[in-house]
C-alpha positions in Angstrom: -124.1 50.3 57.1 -127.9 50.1 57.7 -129.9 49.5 54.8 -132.3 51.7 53.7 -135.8 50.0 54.1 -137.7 48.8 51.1 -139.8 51.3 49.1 -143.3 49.7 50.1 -141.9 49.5 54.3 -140.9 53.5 53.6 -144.8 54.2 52.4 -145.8 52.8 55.3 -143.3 54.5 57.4 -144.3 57.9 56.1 -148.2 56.9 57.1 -147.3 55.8 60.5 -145.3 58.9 61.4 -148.4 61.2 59.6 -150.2 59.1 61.2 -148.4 60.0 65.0 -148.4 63.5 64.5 -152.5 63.5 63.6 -152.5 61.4 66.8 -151.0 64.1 68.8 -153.1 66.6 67.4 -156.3 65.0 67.9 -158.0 65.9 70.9 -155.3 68.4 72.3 -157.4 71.3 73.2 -155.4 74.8 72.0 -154.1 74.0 68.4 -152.6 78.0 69.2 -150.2 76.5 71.7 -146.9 77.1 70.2 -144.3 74.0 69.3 -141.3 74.7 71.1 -138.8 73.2 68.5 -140.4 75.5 66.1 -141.3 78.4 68.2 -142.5 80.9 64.9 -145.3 78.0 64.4 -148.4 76.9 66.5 -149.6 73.3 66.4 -152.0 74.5 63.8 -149.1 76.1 61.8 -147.4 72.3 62.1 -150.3 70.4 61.0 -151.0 72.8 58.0 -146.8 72.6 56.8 -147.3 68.8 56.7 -150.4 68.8 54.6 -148.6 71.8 52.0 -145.5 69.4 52.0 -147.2 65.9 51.0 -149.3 68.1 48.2 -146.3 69.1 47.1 -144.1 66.2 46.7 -147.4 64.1 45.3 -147.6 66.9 42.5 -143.7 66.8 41.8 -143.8 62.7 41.7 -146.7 62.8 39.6 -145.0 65.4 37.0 -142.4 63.3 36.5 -138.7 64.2 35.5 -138.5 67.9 35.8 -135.8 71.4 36.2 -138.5 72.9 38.2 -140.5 72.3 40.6 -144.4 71.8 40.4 -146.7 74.7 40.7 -149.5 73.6 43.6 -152.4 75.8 44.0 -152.0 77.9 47.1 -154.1 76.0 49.9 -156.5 78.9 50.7 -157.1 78.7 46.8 -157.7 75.2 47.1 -159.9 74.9 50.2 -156.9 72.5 51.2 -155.6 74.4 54.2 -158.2 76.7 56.7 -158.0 79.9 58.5 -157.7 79.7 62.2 -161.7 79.0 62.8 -161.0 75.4 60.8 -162.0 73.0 63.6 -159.2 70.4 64.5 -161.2 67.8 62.9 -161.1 69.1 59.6 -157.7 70.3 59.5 -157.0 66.5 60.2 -159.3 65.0 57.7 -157.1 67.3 55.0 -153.4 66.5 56.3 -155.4 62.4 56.2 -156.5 63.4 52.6 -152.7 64.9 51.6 -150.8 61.7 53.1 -153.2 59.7 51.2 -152.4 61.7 47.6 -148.5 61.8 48.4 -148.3 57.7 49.1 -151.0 57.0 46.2 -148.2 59.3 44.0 -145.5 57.3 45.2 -147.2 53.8 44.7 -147.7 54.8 41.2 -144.5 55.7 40.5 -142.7 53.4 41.6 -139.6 54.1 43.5 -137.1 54.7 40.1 -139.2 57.7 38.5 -137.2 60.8 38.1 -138.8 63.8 39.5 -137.6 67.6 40.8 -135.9 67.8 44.3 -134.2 70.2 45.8 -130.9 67.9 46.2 -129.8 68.3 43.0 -126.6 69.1 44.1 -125.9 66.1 46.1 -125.3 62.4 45.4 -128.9 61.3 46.6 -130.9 60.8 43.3 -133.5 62.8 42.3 -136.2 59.6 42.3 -139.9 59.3 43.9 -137.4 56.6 45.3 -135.2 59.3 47.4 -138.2 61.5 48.1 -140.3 58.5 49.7 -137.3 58.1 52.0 -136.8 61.5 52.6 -140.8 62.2 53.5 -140.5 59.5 56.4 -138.3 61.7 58.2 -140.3 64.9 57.2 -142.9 63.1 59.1 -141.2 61.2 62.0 -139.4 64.7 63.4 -142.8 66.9 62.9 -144.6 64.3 64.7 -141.7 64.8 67.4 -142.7 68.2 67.5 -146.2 68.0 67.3 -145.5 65.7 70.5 -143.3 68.3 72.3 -146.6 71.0 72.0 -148.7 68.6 73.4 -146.8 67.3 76.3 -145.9 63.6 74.9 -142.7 63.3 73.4 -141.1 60.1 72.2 -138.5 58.7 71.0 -138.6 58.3 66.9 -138.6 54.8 65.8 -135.3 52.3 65.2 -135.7 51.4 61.8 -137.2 55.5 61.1 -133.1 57.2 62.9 -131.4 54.8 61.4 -131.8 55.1 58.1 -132.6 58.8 58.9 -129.0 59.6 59.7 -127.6 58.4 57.0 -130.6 60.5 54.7 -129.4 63.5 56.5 -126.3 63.7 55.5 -126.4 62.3 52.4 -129.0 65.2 51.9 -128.9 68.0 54.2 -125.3 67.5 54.0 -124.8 66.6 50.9 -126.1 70.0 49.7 -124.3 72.4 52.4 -121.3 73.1 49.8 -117.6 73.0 51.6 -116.8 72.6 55.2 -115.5 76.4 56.0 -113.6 75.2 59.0 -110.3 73.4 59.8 -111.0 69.8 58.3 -112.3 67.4 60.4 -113.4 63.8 60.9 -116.5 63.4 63.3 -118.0 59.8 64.1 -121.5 59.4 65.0 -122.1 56.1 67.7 -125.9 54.6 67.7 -126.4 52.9 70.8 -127.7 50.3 68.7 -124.9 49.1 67.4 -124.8 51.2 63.8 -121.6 54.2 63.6 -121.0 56.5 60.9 -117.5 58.5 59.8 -117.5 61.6 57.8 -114.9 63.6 57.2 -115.5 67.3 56.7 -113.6 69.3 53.6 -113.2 71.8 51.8 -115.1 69.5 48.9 -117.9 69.2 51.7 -119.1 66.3 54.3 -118.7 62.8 53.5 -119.2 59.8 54.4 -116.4 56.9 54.5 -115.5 53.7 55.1 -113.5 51.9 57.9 -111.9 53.0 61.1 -109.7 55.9 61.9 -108.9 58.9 64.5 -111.7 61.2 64.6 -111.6 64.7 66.1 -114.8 64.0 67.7 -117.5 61.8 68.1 -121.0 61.9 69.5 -122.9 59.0 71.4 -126.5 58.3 71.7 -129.5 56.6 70.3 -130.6 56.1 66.8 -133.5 58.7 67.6 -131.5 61.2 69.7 -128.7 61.4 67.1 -131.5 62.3 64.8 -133.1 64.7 66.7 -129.9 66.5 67.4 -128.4 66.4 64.1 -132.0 68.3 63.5 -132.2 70.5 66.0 -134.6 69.2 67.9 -132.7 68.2 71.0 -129.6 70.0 72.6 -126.0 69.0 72.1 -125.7 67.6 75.5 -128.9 65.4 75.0 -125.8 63.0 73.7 -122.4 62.0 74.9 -119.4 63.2 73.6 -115.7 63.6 72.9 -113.3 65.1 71.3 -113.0 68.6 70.6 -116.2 70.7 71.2 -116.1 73.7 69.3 -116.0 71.1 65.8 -119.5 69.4 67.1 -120.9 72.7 67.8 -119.7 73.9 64.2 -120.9 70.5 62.8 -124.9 70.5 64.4 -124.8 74.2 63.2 -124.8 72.8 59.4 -126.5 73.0 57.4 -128.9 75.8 58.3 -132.4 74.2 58.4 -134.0 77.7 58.8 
């Protein structure tokens, strides 16, 4: 199993892939064009989600162990986010200035502070830890998007899908509740060498150990499994086997909508 990076490598990791979806932006002429992968948004809509996000998760990390979550001043309030006159530039300089308040959070915290999530239901921890991890991939597939509006997709980063899979469904999974279909035992194949089982229950999706039959399996890059398992890329972006209508049921959960 991969390991998950260390907590200073994910800081960095959420400022690089900030920092590759401000690089997309930057420049790009219409920041109205919409981004396919999330049609009801424009690239402006995109950039704006990502600043709201790393203001919010800096204000939960900072409030510490919590049952609710933080209370951020709405953006307009704030002067944080802009109408649709805001000039790319500064709707930049403010995602810059929101990346740079959720990593200073997270450095200060330390990665083993408790603090609200919204996985409470799952076996991830509710840690500045766990959301530091889970803000890379926030990042690394909205700057896939960001790149899919302007013409310039690429593939996420190695070490970013790796460990990203296994976030997913610790988290995304890990919250979905129980498998309503016949059970099932799917294995995910990274071209680069890492594979993951999980069976799929009535007591919900979970990871396990070792070999055994599957009743399909998927086939692809680190970053195409990613983007698939998020939405981002069509089922037969990857190669598979086994019984179809299972995968099709399985990349339809949970519902990221």
């Amino acid at each position: 199993m991969t390991q998950t990076p260390a907590f200073e490598e994910l800081l960095t990791l959420v400022q690089d892939r900030s920092d590759a979806l401000r690089g997309s932006v930057a420049g790009f002429p219409d920041l109205e064009v919409r981004v396919p992968s999330c049609p009801d948004w424009s690239l402006r809509d995109l950039v704006v989600h990502l600043t709201e996000v790393h203001r919010f998760w800096a204000a939960s990390v900072t409030a510490g162990p919590s049952e609710k979550p933080p209370t951020v001043a709405p953006a307009a309030v704030s002067g944080e986010v802009s109408g649709d006159d805001t000039s790319s530039a500064d709707l930049l300089a403010r995602s810059t200035a929101a990346t740079h308040e959720l990593i200073t959070a997270l450095r200060a915290a330390g990665p083993a502070v408790g603090c609200w999530t919204w996985w409470a239901g799952s076996d991830t921890p509710m840690t500045s830890g766990a959301v530091a991890r889970h803000q890379v991939q926030e990042a690394a597939v909205h700057a896939f998007d960001a790149q899919l509006a302007t013409g310039t997709p690429r593939p996420l980063p190695a070490v970013v899908a790796l460990d990203g899979i296994s976030e997913f469904i610790g988290v995304s999974h890990g919250t979905a509740g129980p498998w309503p279909h016949e059970r099932a035992r799917i294995g995910l194949h990274a071209a680069e060498g890492q594979s993951w089982l999980l069976d799929l229950t009535a007591s919900g999706s979970r990871i396990v150990d070792g070999q055994g039959e599957t009743t399909a399996d998927l086939h692809g890059t680190a970053s195409d499994l990613l983007l698939t398992l998020h939405g981002r890329l069509p089922l037969d972006s990857l190669r598979s086997e086994g019984d179809r209508a299972t995968l099709e049921n399985f990349l339809r959960r949970p519902d990221l909508d």
